[in-house]
BADO-908180 format. One line per 10 residues: number of its first residue (from 1); their letters; for each residue x, y, z of C-alpha. Coordinates in steps of 0.05 Angstrom, whole numbers. Layout:
BEGIN
NUM = A = X,Y,Z; ...;
//
This chain:
BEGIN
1 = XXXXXXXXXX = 2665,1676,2800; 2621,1620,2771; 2534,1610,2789; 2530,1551,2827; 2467,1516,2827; 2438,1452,2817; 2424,1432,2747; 2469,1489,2712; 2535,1464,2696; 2589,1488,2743;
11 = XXXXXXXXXX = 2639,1527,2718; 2612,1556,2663; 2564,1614,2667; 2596,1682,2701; 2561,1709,2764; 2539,1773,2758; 2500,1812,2813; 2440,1838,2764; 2430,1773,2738; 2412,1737,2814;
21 = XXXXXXXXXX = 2380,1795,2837; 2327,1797,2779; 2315,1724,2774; 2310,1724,2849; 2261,1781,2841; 2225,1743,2776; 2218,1671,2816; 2155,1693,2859; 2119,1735,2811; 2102,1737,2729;
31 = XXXXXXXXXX = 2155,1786,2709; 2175,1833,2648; 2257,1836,2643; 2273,1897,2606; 2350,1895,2589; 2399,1911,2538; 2427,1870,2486; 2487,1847,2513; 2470,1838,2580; 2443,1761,2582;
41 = XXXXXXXXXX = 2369,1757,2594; 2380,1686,2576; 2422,1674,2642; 2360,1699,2675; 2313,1642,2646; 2369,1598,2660; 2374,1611,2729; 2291,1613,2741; 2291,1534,2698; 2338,1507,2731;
51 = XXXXXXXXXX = 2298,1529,2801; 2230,1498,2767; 2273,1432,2746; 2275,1413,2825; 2191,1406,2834; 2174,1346,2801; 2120,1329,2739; 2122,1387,2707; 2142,1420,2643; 2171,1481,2623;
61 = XXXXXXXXXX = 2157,1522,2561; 2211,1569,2527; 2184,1611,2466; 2221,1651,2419; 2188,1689,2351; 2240,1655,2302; 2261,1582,2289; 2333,1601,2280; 2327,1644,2355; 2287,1569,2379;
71 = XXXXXXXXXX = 2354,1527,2358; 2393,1575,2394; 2359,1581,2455; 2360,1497,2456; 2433,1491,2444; 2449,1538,2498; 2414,1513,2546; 2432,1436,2524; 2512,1462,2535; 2484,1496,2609;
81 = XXXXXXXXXX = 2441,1448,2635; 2461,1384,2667; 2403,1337,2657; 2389,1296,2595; 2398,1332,2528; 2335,1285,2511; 2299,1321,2548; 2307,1386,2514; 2265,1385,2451; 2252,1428,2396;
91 = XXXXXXXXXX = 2183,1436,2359; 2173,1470,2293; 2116,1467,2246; 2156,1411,2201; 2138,1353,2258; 2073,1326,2250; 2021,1339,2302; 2012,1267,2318; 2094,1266,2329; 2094,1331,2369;
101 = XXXXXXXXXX = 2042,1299,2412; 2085,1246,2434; 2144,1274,2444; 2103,1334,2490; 2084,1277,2533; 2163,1253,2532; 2201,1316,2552; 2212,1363,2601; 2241,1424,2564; 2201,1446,2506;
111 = XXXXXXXXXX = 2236,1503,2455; 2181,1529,2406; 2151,1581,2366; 2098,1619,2392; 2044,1591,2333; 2064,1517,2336; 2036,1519,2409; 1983,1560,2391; 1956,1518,2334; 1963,1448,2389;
121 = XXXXXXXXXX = 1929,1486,2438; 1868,1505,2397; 1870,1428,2373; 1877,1408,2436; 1931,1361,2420; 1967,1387,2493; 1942,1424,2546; 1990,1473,2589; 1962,1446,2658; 2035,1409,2669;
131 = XXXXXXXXXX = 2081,1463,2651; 2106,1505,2716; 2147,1566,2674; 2141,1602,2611; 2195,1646,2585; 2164,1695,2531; 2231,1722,2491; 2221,1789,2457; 2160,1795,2495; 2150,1864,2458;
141 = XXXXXXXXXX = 2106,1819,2404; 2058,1801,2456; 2005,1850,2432; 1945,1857,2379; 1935,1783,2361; 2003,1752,2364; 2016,1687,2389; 2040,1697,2450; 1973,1736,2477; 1934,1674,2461;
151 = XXXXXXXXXX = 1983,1622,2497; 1982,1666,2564; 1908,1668,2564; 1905,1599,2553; 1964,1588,2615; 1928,1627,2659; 1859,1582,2643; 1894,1518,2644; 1941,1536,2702; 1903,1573,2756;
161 = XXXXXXXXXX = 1942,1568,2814; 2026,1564,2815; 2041,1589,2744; 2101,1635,2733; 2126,1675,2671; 2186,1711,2655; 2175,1760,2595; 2242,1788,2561; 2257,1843,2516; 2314,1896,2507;
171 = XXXXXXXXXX = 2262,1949,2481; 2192,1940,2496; 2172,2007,2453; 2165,2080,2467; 2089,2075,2484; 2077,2075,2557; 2008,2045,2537; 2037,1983,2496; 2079,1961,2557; 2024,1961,2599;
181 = XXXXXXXXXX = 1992,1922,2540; 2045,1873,2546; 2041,1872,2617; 1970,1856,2619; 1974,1814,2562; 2022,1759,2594; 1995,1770,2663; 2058,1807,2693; 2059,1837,2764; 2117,1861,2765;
191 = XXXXXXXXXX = 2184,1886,2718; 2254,1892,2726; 2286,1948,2690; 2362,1951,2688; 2402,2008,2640; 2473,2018,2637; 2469,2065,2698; 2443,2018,2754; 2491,2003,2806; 2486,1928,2803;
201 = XXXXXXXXXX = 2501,1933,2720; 2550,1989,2719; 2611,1940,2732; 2589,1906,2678; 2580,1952,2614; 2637,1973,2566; 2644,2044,2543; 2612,2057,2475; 2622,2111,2426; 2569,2139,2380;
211 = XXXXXXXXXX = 2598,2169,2322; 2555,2196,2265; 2585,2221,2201; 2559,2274,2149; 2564,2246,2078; 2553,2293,2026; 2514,2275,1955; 2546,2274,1900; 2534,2336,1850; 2524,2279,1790;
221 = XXXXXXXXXX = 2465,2253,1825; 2436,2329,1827; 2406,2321,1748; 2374,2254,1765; 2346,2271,1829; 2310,2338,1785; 2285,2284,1740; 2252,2249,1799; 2234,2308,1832; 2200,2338,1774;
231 = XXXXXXXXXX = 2161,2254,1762; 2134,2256,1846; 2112,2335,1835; 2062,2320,1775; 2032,2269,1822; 2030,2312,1881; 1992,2362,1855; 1939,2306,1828; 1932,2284,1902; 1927,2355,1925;
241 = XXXXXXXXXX = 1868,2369,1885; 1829,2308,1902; 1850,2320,1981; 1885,2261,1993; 1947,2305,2019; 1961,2373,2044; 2017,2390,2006; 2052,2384,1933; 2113,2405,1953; 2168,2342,1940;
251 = XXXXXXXXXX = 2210,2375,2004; 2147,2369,2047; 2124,2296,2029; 2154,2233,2059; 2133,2154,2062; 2076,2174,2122; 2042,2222,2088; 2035,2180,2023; 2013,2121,2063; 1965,2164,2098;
261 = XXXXXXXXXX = 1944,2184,2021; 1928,2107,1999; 1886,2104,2072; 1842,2149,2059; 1830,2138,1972; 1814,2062,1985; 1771,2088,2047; 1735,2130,2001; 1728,2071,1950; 1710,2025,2004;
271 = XXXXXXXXXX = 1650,2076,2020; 1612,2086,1951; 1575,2041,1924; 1596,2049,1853; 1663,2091,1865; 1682,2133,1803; 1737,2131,1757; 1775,2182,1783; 1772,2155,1851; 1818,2093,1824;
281 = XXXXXXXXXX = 1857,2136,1776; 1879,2182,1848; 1894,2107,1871; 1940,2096,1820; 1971,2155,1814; 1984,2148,1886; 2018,2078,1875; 2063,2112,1832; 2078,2174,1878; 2105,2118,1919;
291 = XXXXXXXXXX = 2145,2078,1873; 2179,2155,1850; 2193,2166,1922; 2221,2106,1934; 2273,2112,1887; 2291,2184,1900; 2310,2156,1969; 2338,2102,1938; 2389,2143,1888; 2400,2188,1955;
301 = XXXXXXXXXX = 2412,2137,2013; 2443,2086,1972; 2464,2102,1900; 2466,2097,1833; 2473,2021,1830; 2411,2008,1875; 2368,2060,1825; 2392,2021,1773; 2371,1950,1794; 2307,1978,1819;
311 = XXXXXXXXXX = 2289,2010,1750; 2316,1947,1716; 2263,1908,1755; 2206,1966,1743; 2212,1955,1673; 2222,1880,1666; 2146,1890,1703; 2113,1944,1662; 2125,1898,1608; 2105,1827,1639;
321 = XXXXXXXXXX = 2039,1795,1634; 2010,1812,1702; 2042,1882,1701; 2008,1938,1743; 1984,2005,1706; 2028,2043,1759; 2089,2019,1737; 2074,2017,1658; 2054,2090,1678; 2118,2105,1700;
331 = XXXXXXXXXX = 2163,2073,1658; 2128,2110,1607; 2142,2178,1635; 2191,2224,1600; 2221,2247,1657; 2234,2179,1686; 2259,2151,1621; 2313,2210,1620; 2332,2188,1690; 2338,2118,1671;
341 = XXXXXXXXXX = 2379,2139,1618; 2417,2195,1649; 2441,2155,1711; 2468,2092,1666; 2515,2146,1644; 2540,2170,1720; 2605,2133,1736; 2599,2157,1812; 2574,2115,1863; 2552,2130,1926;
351 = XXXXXXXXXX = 2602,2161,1978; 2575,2115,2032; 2607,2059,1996; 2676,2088,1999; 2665,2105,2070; 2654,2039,2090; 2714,2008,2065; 2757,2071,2094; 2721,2050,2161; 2729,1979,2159;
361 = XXXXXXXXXX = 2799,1979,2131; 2816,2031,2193; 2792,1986,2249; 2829,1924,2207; 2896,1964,2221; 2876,1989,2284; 2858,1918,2306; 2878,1866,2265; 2836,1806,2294; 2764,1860,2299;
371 = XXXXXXXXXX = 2701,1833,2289; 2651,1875,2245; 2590,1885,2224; 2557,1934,2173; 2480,1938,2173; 2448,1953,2108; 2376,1959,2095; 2374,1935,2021; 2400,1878,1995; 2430,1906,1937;
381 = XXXXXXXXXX = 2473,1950,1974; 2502,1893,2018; 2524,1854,1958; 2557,1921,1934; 2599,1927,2002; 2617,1853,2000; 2649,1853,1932; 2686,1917,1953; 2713,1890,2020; 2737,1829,1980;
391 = XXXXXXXXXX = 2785,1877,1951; 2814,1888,2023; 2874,1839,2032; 2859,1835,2102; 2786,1832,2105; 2747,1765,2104; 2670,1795,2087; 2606,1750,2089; 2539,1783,2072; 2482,1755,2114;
401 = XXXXXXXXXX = 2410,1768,2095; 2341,1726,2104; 2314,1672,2079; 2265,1694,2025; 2289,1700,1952; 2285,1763,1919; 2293,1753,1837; 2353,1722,1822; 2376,1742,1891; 2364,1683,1934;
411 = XXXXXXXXXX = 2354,1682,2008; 2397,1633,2062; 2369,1572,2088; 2364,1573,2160; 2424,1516,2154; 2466,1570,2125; 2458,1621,2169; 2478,1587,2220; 2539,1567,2189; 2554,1642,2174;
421 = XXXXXXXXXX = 2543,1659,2247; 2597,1600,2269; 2655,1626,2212; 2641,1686,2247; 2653,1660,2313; 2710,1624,2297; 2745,1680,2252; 2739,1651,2192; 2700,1723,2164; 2713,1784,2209;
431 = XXXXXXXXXX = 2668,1824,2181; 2590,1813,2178; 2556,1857,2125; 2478,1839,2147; 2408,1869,2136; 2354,1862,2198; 2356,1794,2197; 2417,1797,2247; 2375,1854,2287; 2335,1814,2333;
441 = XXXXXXXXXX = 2359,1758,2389; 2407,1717,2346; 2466,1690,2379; 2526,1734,2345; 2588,1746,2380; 2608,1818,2409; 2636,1852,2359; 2691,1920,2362; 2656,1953,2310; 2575,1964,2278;
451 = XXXXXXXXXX = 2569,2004,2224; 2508,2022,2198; 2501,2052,2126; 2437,2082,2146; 2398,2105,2202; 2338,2076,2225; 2276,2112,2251; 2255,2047,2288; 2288,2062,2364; 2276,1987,2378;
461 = XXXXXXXXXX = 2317,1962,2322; 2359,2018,2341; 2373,1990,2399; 2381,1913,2382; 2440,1942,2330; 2470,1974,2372; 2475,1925,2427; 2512,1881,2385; 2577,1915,2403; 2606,1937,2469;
471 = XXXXXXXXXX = 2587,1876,2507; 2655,1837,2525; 2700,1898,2519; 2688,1980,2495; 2658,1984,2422; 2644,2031,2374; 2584,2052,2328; 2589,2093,2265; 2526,2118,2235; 2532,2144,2157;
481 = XXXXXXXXXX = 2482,2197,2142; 2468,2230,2083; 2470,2305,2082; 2393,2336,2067; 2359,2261,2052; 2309,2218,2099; 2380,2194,2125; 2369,2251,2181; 2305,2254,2197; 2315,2173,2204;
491 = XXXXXXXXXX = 2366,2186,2252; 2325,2233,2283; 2267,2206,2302; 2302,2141,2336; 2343,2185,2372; 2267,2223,2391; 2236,2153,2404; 2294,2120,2443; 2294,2177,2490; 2220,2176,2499;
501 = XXXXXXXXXX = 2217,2098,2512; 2268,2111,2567; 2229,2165,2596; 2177,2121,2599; 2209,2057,2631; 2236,2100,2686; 2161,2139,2694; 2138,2060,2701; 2187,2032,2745; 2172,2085,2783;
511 = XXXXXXXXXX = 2101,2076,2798; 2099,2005,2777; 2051,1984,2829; 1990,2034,2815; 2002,2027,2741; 2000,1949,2737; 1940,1942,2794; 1901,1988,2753; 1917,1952,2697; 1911,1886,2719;
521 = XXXXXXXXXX = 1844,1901,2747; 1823,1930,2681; 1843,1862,2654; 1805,1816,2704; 1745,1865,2698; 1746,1853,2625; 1759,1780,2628; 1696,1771,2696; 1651,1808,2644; 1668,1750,2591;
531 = XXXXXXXXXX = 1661,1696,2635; 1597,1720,2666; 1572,1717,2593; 1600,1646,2589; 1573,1616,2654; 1505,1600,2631; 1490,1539,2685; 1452,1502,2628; 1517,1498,2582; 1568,1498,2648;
541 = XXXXXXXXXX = 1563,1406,2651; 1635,1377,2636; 1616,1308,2623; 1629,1316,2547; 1674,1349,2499; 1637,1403,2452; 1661,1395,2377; 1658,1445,2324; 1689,1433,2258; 1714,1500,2232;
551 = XXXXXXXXXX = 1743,1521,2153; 1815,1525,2152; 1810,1604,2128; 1778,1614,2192; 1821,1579,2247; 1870,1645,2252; 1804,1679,2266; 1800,1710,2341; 1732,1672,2347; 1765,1598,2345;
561 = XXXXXXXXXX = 1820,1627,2401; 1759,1647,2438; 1727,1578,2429; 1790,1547,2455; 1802,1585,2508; 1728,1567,2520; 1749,1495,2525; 1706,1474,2453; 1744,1423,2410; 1759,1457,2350;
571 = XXXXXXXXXX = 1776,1415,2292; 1800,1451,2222; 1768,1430,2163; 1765,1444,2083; 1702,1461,2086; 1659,1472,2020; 1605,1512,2048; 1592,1555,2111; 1653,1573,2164; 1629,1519,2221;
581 = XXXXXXXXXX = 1595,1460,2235; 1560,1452,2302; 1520,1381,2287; 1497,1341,2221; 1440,1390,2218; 1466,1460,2228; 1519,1497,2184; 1536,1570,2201; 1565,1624,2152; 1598,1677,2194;
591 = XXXXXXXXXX = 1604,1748,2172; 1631,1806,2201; 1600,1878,2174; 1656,1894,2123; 1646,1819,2090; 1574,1822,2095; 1571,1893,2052; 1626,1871,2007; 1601,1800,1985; 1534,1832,1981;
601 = XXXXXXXXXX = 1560,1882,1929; 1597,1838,1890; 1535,1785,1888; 1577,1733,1931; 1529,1734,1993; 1461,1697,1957; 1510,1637,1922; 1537,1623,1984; 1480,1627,2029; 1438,1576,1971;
611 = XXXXXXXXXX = 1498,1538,1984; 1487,1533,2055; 1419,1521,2055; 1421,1454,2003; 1472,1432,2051; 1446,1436,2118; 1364,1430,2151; 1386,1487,2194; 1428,1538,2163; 1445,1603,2201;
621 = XXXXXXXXXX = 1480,1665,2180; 1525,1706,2234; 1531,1778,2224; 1588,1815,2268; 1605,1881,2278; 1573,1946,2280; 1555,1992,2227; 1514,1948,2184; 1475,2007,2152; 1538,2066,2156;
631 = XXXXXXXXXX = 1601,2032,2143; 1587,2028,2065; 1553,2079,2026; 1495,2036,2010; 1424,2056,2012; 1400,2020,2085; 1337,1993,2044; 1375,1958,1997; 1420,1924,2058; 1347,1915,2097;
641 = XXXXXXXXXX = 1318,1887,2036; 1371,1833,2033; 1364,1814,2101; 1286,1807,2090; 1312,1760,2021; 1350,1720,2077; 1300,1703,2127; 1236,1700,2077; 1265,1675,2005; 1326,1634,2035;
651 = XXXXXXXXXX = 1298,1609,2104; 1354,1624,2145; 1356,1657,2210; 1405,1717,2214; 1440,1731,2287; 1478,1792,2305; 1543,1792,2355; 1578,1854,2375; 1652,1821,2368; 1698,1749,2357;
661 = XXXXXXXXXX = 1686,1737,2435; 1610,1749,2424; 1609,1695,2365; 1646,1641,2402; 1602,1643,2457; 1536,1642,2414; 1577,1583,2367; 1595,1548,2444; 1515,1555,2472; 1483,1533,2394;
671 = XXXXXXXXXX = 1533,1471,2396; 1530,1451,2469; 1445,1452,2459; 1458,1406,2386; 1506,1357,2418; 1492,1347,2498; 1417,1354,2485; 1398,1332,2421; 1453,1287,2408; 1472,1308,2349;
681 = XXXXXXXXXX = 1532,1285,2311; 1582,1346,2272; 1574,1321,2204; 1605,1361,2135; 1543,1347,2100; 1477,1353,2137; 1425,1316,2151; 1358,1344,2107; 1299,1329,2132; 1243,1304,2097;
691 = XXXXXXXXXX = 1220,1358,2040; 1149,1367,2023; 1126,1355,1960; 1122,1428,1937; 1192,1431,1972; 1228,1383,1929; 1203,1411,1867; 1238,1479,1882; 1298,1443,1911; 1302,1408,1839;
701 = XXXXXXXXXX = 1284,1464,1791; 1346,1511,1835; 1390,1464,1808; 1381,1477,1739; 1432,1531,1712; 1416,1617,1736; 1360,1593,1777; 1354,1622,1838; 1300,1602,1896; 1253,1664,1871;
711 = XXXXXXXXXX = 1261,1639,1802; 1250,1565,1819; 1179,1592,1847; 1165,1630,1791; 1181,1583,1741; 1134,1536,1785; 1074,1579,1799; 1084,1590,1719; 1077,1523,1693; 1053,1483,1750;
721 = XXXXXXXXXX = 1091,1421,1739; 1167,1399,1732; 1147,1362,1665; 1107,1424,1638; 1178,1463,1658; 1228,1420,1617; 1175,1416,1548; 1170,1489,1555; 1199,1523,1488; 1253,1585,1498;
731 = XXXXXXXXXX = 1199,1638,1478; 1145,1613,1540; 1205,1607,1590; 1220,1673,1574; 1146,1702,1590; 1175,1695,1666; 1201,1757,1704; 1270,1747,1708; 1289,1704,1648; 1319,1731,1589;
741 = XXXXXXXXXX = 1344,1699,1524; 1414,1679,1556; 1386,1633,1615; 1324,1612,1578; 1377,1583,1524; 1420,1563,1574; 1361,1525,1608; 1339,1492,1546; 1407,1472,1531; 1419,1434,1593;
751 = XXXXXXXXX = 1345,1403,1592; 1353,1377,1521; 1424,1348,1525; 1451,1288,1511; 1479,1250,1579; 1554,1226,1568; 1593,1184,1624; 1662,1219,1599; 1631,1285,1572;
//
């Protein structure tokens, strides 16, 4: 039985129960479709456009997190949909603005991803007041400051009143706290959970079997793995003694508790003023506890061959120009150079391998027209199993990995992988040996087989391998683990996490409606508070646009979302000096606590803020955060006496905001007072207002070489006169506090030489 439904081809797409009963359930309310891979979330936005594609005038959105997941998602619903393919379009960030403009205005469907939208929106180059439906794929992402949070808030502004959004994922998370993060992020009331064990699926889901297979190490991996052992343990007991872990034990230690190691050194440097020597000798022993680690996991989980290649590229680094003292350090250990040299003598590769092509070659027999794929973490051991399936008579192997190039190892255009995916398709490879690239949303056949070479302790990605088999017909899943490695406690803790995230969808579904209400009024609480801080009457007129020109390093920046979502123009700029530009006369540098203390420290803060000030009559400085005085151990009158250097020696008023929502508003309030009342232009360069006399003979003696505005009084109060300044000799220059022999030659030599056109 076929969906039939205006605008979806007839014919074509399979009825299934779930499927109408969910987008039923999803066309009156935002919703949150959790399902598994496999189970066609994408029917779901097909059935809940091709309802929206009867009103008239409007647009709908569809956003996915990758381009290649963006070209699918257009294709299929180009081959589903009956009205004009024309109408289906496809942004990326290789059209030009102006040209996306247009064709926004053109089409009906739009395919994107998530930051293309984001960075038109905060240009306002389109507005989201036409479109009636947004479909958020992998809605997981839509936390922290990804995309996708932006666009909703932005929907939800634009679009007050008959908005709807469908949010999809096949594993939201284990964290009952992030859904409801997600929830609140994209403005969902309500969610549809399906599993494998609801009555409307059930008919619908093949049997799968989990198998998970012991693989013992080799015993001529047992010297190497001393050697390694023996390298990690010096280190550990270094980090013991300066506290930065509990434990020196090699069994004890994994990837977490190093990590947690490196947090809390570089916390400790970040918090001294003048950190010692043995606080960045801990931080590079720590690198190289690490880089050991890594390849003991690496010689354990996937063999000799990956140790190899890994210590080959270690020590084509310890010996390049920009090498790093942990890995000269390390390839300068005894114990590492034995292991180097004792495992190019091992003949034995890893047992995984071998397994592999047992397993493939099995299901080949078994099956002779199987699809399968192999999922391998690291690259280097996917090349290995392609070469050794291409041994196989019968077995037609294709590695597929990402785009980026690693060495001499280079990545597949997004071109490419999609002509890997078709052969696949169409038989020309049966057997896909892929790293996570092929994890998320990607449009790969159903396949009889996934083997994965190692576990994963990620229970989404868990998940999204799994669910590429089993779909069409019963699958299998084979998981190799190696005996007494991080292969089991990998294992493990997905297993742990997958449980837990189910747990949790069912404790939501089942009290979906307190949960969300309390969360959604949470959210509107939180987003009343901002507005109340917004809706100052004075600055609340609509009768023009308020500009700010912001620098380009600062239009990520939650404070230009905030602006936008305030309705300000924003318009990124290359900016030479200060972050924005509110009007030809004021330029503002904007701080937060942790840039503040560390361009202080590093004598940043006073070049930029003279920069600021010769550029613009009405220079401000924006300091945000808390912790001004504890964050950094640095005595508070030092940090009080450059704020006093600031506002007395510089001129320039210093304002304090608590947070990015905080700064937009005071940037929105300064630039609405500039441009509606004073009608002020945004200029680059500002306006200066007339100087007095004594004014522009500072201004001109700071811009001779080392001279800051204290000097340039000095100098002045000294001498009396420009003209008595440049006939000075070296030895009077140097009778004022603050020159020594270096600036006053420098000074001289400037003064005193000859102008050249071409010099």
């Amino acid at each position: 039985m076929y969906i039939k439904q205006e605008f979806i081809e007839p014919n074509c797409v399979e009825r299934r129960d779930y499927q109408v009963n969910i987008a039923r359930s999803s066309a009156s309310s935002n919703s949150l479709v959790v399902l598994p891979t496999g189970l066609g979330k994408t029917i779901i936005a097909l059935l809940l456009i091709a309802k929206e594609l009867k009103k008239e005038d409007n647009k709908i959105l569809f956003l996915a997190p990758t381009k290649p997941l963006v070209t699918q998602h257009a294709q299929y619903l180009k081959e589903f949909l009956t009205i004009d393919k024309e109408n289906i379009i496809v942004f990326t960030g290789e059209i030009s603005p102006a040209k996306r403009k247009k064709m926004w205005e053109k089409s009906r469907i739009i395919v994107s991803t998530p930051q293309v939208i984001e960075n038109d929106l905060i240009s306002k180059r389109l507005n989201l007041a036409d479109v009636s439906f947004i479909v958020f794929d992998e809605a997981h992402h839509a936390v922290g400051e990804y995309a996708y949070v932006f666009i909703s808030e932005m929907y939800q502004k634009q679009r007050e009143n008959d908005h709807l959004v469908l949010g999809m994922t096949a594993s939201p998370g284990n964290d009952i706290d992030k859904i409801l993060d997600v929830c609140k992020n994209l403005d969902i009331q309500n969610i549809e959970i399906r599993t494998k064990y609801d009555p409307d699926v059930k008919p619908y889901v093949h049997d799968l079997k989990i198998t998970w297979k012991e693989i013992p190490l080799p015993k001529d991996f047992a010297y190497t793995i001393q050697l390694l052992r023996k390298a990690l343990s010096e280190r550990l007991k270094i980090l013991k003694n300066v506290g930065a872990t509990d434990t020196s034990s090699v069994s004890l230690i994994n990837r977490t508790k190093l990590l947690e190691a490196q947090r809390k050194i570089q916390s400790e440097i970040r918090s001294t003023s003048q950190p010692s020597k043995g606080l960045f000798k801990a931080a590079q022993i720590q690198s190289e506890a690490m880089k050991i680690h890594y390849a003991l996991e690496l010689l354990q989980t996937q063999g000799v061959n990956a140790l190899k290649n890994y210590f080959r590229r270690m020590g084509k680094e310890a010996v390049s120009k920009g090498s790093t003292k942990s890995s000269r350090s390390i390839m300068g250990d005894n114990n590492i150079l034995e292991a180097v040299a004792y495992v190019k003598s091992i003949n034995v590769e890893h047992p995984k391998l071998g397994e592999v092509v047992k397993i493939v070659e099995q299901q080949i027999d078994i099956k002779s027209e199987s699809k399968i794929i192999v999922f391998t973490h690291y690259r280097d051991t996917s090349t290995q199993v392609v070469e050794l399936l291409k041994k196989l008579g019968n077995v037609r192997p294709v590695r597929f990995v990402g785009q980026t190039s690693k060495d001499e190892d280079k990545g597949l255009s997004q071109k490419q992988q999609a002509e890997v995916i078709k052969k696949f398709k169409q038989g020309n490879f049966n057997v896909l040996i892929a790293t996570s690239v092929a994890e998320e949303g990607l449009d790969i056949p159903s396949t009889d087989l996934v083997v994965f070479y190692e576990p994963i302790p990620s229970e989404i990605r868990l998940i999204q391998r799994r669910g590429r088999t089993g779909r069409k017909m019963p699958g299998k899943v084979i998981i190799l683990i190696t005996k007494g490695t991080s292969d089991e406690g990998h294992y493990w803790a997905a297993k742990r996490k997958e449980k837990h995230m189910r747990s949790n969808l069912e404790l939501l579904r089942s009290k979906i409606g307190k949960e969300l209400e309390d969360a959604q009024s949470l959210y509107n609480k939180r987003l009343m508070d901002g507005k109340s801080q917004q809706k100052i009457d004075d600055y609340n007129k609509k009768d023009k646009i308020i500009k700010i020109k912001v620098d380009h390093r600062e239009y990520r920046s939650n404070v230009v979302k905030n602006l936008a979502i305030n309705g300000v123009f924003v318009e990124p700029e290359q900016l030479d000096v200060g972050d924005y530009v509110l009007s030809s006369r004021i330029g503002i540098e904007r701080k937060n606590v942790d840039d503040y203390l560390e361009s202080l420290m590093s004598g940043k803060l006073f070049r930029q803020l003279s920069q600021l000030r010769d550029a613009y009559s009405r220079p401000m400085l924006i300091i945000e955060g808390d912790g001004l005085l504890t964050k950094r151990n640095i005595n508070h009158k030092a940090i009080f006496g450059s704020l006093a250097s600031i506002s007395v020696d510089f001129g320039i008023p210093i304002l304090s905001t608590k947070d990015a929502m905080e700064t937009a508003d005071l940037l929105q309030v300064i630039a609405t007072r500039e441009q509606r009342e004073d009608k002020k232009t945004v200029a680059i360069r500002g306006e200066k207002t007339a100087m007095s006399p004594h004014e522009r003979q500072q201004f001109i003696i700071e811009g001779l070489p080392n001279v800051s505005s204290v000097l340039a009084k000095r100098l002045l109060d000294r001498f009396k006169s420009i003209r008595d300044i440049v006939n000075a000799s070296e030895e009077e220059l140097r009778q004022v506090d603050g020159i020594g022999k270096n600036i006053a030659c420098e000074l001289l030599e400037i003064l005193n030489k000859q102008y050249l056109e071409n010099d």
